[in-house]
Each structure stands twice: as structure tokens, then as C-alpha cells.
N, C-alpha and C positions, 0 to 999 in steps of 0.2 A: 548634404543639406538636411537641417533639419526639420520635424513636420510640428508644428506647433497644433492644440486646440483651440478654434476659434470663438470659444466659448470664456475660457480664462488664459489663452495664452501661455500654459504652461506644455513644456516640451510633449510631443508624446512619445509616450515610452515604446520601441518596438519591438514587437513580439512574434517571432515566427512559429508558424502552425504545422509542423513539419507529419501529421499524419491526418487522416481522414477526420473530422471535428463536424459538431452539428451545428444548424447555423443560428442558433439560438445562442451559441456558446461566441460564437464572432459576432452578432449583434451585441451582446453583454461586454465582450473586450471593447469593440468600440467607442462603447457609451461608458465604461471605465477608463477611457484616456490612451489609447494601445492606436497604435500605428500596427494594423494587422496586415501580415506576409504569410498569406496562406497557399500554402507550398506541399499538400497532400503526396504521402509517396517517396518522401526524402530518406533517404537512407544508405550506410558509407559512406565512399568520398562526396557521394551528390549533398548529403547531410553537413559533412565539415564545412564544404564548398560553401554551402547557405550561409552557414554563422556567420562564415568569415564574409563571405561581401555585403550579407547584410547588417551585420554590426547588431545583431539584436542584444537586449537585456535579458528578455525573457525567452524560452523555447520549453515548448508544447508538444508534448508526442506521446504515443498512445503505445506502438508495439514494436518501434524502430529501436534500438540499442545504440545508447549515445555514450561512447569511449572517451578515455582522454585524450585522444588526438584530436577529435569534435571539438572539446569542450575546450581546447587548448587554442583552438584556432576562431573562438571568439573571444577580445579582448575585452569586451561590454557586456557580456556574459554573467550575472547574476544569481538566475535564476533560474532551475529545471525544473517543469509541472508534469508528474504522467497522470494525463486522464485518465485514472485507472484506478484499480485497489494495488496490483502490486506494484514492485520499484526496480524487478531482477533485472530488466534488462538495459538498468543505469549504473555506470559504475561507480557508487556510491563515495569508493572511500575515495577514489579521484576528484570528487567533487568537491569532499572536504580541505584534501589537500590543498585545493586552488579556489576556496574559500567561497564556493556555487553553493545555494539553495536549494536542495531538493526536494519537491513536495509530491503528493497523491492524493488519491481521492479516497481512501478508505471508507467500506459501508454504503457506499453508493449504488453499489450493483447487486448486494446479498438478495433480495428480493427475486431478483430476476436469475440469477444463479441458484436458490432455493428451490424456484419453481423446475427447472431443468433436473436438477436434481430429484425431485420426485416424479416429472416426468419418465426419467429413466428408472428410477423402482418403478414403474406402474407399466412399464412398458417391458422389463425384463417377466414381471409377473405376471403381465398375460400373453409374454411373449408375442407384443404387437407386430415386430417386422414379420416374422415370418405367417402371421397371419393376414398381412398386405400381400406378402410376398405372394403366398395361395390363390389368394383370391386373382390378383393381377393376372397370375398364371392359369386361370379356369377351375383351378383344382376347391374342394369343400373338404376340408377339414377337421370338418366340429370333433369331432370325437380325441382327436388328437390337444385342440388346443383349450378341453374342457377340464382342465387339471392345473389348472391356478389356487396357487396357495392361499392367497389375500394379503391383506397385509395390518387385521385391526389383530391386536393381540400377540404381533410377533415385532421382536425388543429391535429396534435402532441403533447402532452404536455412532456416535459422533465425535471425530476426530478435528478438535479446535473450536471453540464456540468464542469465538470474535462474532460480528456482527452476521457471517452468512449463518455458522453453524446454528445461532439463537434461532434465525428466522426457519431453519429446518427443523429445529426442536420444535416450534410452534406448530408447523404445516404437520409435523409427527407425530402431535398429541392431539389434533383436530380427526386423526385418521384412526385414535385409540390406541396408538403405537406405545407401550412404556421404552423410554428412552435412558441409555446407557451413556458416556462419556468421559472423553480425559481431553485437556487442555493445560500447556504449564501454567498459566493463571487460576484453573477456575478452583472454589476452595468446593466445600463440602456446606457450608450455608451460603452460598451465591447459588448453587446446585441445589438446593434443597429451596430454594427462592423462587426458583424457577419451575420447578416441579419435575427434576430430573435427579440421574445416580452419578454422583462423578466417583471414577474408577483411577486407580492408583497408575494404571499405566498404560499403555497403547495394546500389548498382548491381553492385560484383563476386560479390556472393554471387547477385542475380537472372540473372547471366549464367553461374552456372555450377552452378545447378539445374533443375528439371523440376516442385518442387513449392518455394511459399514460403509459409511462414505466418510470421505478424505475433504477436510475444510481447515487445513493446515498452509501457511507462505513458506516459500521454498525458501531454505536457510542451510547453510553448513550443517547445524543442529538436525534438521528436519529430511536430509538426501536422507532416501531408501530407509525411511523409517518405518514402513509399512512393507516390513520384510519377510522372508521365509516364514519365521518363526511366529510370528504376527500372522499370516496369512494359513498356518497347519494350526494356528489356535479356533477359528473359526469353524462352526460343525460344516459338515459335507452339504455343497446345496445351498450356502448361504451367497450372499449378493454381497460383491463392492463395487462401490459409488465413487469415483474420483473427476470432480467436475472442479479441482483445485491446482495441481501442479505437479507433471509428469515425473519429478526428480522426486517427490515424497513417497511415492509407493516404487518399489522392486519389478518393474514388469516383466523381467525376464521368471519368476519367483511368481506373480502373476498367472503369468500363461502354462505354466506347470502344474497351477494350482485350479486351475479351469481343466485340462487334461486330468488331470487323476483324482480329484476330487471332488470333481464336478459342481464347481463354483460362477456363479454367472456375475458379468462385467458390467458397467456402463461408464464411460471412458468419455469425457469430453476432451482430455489433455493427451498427448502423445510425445515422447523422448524424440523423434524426428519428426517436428510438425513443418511444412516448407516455412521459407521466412517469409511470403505473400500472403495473401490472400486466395491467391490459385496457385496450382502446382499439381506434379503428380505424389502423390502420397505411397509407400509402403512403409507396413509395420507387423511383423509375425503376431504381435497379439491379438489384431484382427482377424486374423484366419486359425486362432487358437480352437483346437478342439471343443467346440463347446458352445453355449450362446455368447455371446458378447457384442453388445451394442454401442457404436460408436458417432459422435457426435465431433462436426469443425471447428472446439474451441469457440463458442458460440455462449458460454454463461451468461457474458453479462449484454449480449446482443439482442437486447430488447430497446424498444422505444422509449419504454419510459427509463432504463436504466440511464441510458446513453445522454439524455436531456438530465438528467440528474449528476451524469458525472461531468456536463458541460456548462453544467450550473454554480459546482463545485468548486470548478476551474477557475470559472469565471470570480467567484469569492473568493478563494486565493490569490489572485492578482493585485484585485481589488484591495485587499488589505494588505497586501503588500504595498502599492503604490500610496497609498494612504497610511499606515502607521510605520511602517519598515518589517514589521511581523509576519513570520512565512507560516500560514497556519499546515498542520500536518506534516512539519518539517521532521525527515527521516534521516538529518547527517550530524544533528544537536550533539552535543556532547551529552551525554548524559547526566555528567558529575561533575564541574568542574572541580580543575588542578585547584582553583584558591585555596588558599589557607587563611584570609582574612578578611574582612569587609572594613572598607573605609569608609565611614558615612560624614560628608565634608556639606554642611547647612552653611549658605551662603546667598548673597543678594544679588540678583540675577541681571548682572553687568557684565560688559565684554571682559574678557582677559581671564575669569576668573578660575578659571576648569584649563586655561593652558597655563596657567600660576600653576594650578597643581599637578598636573602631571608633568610640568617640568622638575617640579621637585621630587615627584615621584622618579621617573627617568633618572635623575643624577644619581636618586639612590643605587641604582641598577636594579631596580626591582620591575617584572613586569605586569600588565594591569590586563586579566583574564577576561571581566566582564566590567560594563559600565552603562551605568543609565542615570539620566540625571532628568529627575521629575521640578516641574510647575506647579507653584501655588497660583490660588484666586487672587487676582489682581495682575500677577506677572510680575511682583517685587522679589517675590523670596523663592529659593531655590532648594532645592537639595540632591549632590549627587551622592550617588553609590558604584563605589569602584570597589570588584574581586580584585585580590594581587593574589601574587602566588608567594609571598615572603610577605610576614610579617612585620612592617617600618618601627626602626628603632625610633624614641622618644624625640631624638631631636631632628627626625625625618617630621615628625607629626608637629611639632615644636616651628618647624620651618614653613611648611602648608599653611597653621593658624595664624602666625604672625608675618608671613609674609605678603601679603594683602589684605587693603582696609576693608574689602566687604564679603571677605569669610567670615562669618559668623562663632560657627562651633567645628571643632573634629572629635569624631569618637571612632574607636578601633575594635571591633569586634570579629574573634574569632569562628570561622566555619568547618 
């Protein structure tokens, strides 16, 4: 059965909510037209199980890993939102292959990920737990934990400046920090714009800071890039920061480097984190010789993040239901295969555009991309169709004259 809105009568689209969501975020789907299936906790077969009986278009999930057997087993299946900045735990190119949508929330949480992250320097550097730790336990300390370095004057190195890394460069020059950096985008006047150094590569930025935190997406490219070598470039005594993605740094390489080097941690992310919310956890790098402070994957678990990445979400539905546009879509081709653009001006009457890809078709040529825009009034038309082969003269010859209310064809090359 379908659920219509009683407002315009138009189908609503359903969307199930398959992990914990805020309800600012399901107030918004609502009042964007969504038929909301809010299903906290779905995950494996209980996950595929959902799609498939409930026939959704849309599916929402935050830390669940949505496979292709998932995605296979909704038929109305459209479209993947992760309330999130990253996308790891979608399998991307499956999505592509069965023609899904997958979108995120990118820059929605850096703020509240930024602040975590200097919480943990400012907590390595006064070496806060074990002076809770003391106190809880009777014991007075002072003398012991009177020996903090500070942190105005001593350089930052930052790895990735997408939107978290910026907002740490900000909080790191607020604190008098000169700030060091490498990201594969950023240039040398984007860095000079900002009021920072960008460094040629991941080892020269660990050699010529005192703190490094990790603000890189886990990517093929990006496993264990913050490696041994990277990690004995750093002076003795120096701080890393990884509140971004357990596969980016080496932690066995890590905990080695806290042992003999005496290098202090602060770790929100873990290589065996449970897949819940609760669980028992172990991990050798937390019992690594050394300090090292450790945090539940908690960056972007603030209030105001979380209403922000539900806000997010909520705009991307939203405009998808509305223009067909998936904004922050992460499965786009990049480039397309075209080798030509067809631009076919025409008077905006039925038949017109299956006139022409019927003769497009016969050619055996196929058609990449296609949008066909509206003039003022709603008389005149014009589409634009990618092919991936160039149509001979009397392919274009058959489009022009084969309907009275094509107007023009022109062919240009991409």
C-alpha cells in the first residue's frame, strides 16, 4: 500500500532510518515528504531484511556497513545517505554498479572533531588522566605533574586540511601554535592564505613538528601512511593525534614508537573498535609503554554536530526529491567516457527527445549523459546529450529532419 501526502497528494517516498538519528533529522524527513521507518540498530541480515520488506527508496545509516547483498535486496532502492563525513563503511563501487546514490555529510562534524582533538593535546600535556587518576586515588602529586611543556610556540604538524584539519589550524593559531602541513590538494598560496607552511610530504611535516594529528579519509592511498618512517621522523617526546581513521596510521609502528622513543598518543580511532556501541574492547596500544590516551570514537558526538549532520541529511533528500540532484554524491564518475556533446534546440512537444534517441539508438551509439533544459514560457527547449561516439553527418541529418519541431542540431566535441 502506498502512503500518499495529504497536503499535495504526491506518493511519499520511504525512507528507512536504519541507525540512531536525531529527531530534528525525522521531523525534517517528514515535512520533506518521506514515509519515515525508523529502525535504530539494523545491521547484517536484520539490515537486508529491512530494505527488502520495506521497499524503501531512500536508506539512512550512520555506522552500520551496507554490502551488496543489502543493497541487492531492495528493488526501490535509490539512494544511500551516511549521516556522516566518511563513506568506508558503504561499499561504494557496488553501489555504482547497481546504479544507487551515495551521499555524506562532509564538514558537518570538523568543529566538534577539532575540539576533541585539542582536547587530547591539552590533556596529553598536562597529562590530565593520571592527575584525576591521583587525586581519585588520595595521592598529591604536584611535583610530579609540574613539568608541562605548553603548547604556545611549539609547531603543529597537520595531516589533511579538508574542512576538520582548517578548523585545527584555526584553534592552533588561536593558541600561538606555528602550524606545519601536507594535504594532496593544498598548494603553497592556499597555505600561505591561510597563514600556514605546506610541506612537500607526510615525513617532512613529522620532522618538523612537536605535535601531529592525523585528519586524513581512509582510502587505499591513505592505509598505514603514517608509517614507521614517518613516525622515527618525529623528535623524541613529540605528540600524535589521530581522532581521523585507525587504517591511516601504523599502530603496531605506533606502540613501538611510544616504547622507545617516548612519544605520547591520543587516539580516538582503533583497528578493532566492537561493531556496537558497547562491547568489550582490547587493544596492545593502550597498554603501550608510555602515556597514551584513549577516547570511544566519539569526534563528531556532540550535540550540535550530530543536529548538523541531521540537517544535512535532511537537505539531501530534500533535494533529491525535488530536483533529482544527490548533493555530495561520492559514486559520480568523475570524467565522463563522452566524446561529444549533442546540443538538439527544439519546441517542447511530446515525441521529441524519443525522435531523438531513437535515431540515436539505431546508430548504435550510446548516450553517457543527458539533460534537457526549459525556456521562459515552456515553448522552447533544449537538450544536451554526452554520447560516447561521435554521429556521422547523416545521423545528425536524421535528428534535424526527422521532426517538425527540432529546431537546430549542433555537435560538439569534449
Amino acid at each position: 500500500m502506498t502512503s500518499y501526502d495529504p497536503r499535495t497528494t504526491r506518493p511519499l517516498v520511504k525512507t528507512l532510518i536504519a541507525d540512531k538519528f536525531e529527531e530534528i533529522g525525522v521531523q525534517g524527513l517528514h515535512k520533506a515528504g518521506c514515509e519515515v521507518i525508523y529502525q535504530p540498530g539494523l545491521k547484517d541480515n536484520d539490515l537486508r531484511d529491512a530494505v527488502a520488506q520495506t521497499g524503501c527508496g531512500i536508506l539512512i545509516v550512520r555506522s552500520g556497513k551496507v554490502t551488496e547483498p543489502i543493497m541487492a535486496a531492495g528493488a526501490s532502492l535509490n539512494l544511500i545517505v551516511r549521516a556522516g563525513a566518511g563513506f568506508n563503511t558503504i561499499d561504494v563501487a557496488a553501489a555504482a554498479r547497481r546504479s544507487i546514490f551515495v551521499s555524506n555529510c562532509p564538514g558537518k562534524n570538523a568543529v566538534a572533531v577539532a575540539e576533541l582533538t585539542f582536547a587530547l593535546i591539552l590533556a596529553l600535556d598536562r597529562r590530565i588522566v593520571e592527575n584525576v587518576t591521583d587525586l581519585r586515588a588520595g595521592k598529591w602529586s604536584k611535583k610530579d605533574y609540574s613539568k608541562a611543556r605548553g603548547l604556545k610556540g611549539r609547531t603543529i604538524g597537520i595531516l589533511g586540511m579538508g574542512q576538520i584539519g582548517q578548523e585545527v589550524a584555526i584553534r592552533a593559531k588561536a593558541f600561538g601554535m606555528p602550524v606545519v602541513a601536507w594535504s594532496r590538494s593544498l598548494t603553497k598560496e592556499q597555505a600561505a592564505e591561510w597563514g600556514i607552511t605546506a610541506c612537500a610530504s607526510v615525513n617532512e611535516v613529522a620532522s618538523r613538528c612537536d605535535i601531529l594529528t592525523v585528519h586524513l579519509a581512509a582510502a587505499p592511498e591513505t592505509k598505514s601512511l603514517v608509517n614507521a618512517a614517518a613516525l622515527n621522523s618525529l623528535r623524541p617526546g613529540s605528540y600524535v593525534i589521530n581522532t581521523a581513521r585507525a587504517d591511516v596510521v601504523d599502530y603496531a609502528a605506533l606502540g613501538k614508537a611510544i616504547t622507545e622513543r617516548g612519544l605520547r598518543a591520543g587516539l580516538d580511532v582503533f583497528p578493532n573498535e566492537p561493531a556496537g556501541s558497547d562491547g568489550a574492547f582490547v587493544d596492545t596500544i593502550i597498554s603501550a609503554c608510555g602515556i597514551v590516551y584513549g577516547t570511544h570514537h566519539i569526534g563528531a558526538s556532540t550535540d550540535q554536530a550530530q543536529n548538523a549532520i541531521a540537517e544535512e541529511t535532511v537537505r539531501i533528500v530534500e533535494t533529491y526529491m525535488r530536483t533529482g540532484r544527490v548533493e555530495n554524491c561520492v559514486n559520480l564518475c568523475v570524467r565522463s567516457p563522452a566524446r561529444c556533446l549533442l546540443v538538439v534546440r527544439h519546441r517542447n512537444r511530446p515525441g521529441v527527445l524519443a525522435h531523438v534517441l531513437g535515431v540515436i539508438r539505431a546508430a548504435g551509439i550510446n548516450v553517457e549523459e543527458m539533460e534537457n533544459v526549459i525556456f521562459e514560457g515552456a515553448e522552447g527547449a533544449c537538450a544536451q546529450i554526452k554520447l560516447d561516439t561521435k554521429p556521422a553527418q547523416d545521423v545528425v541529418d536524421g535528428i534535424a529532419r526527422g521532426n517538425e519541431h527540432v529546431v537546430g542540431v549542433t555537435v560538439f566535441s569534449v
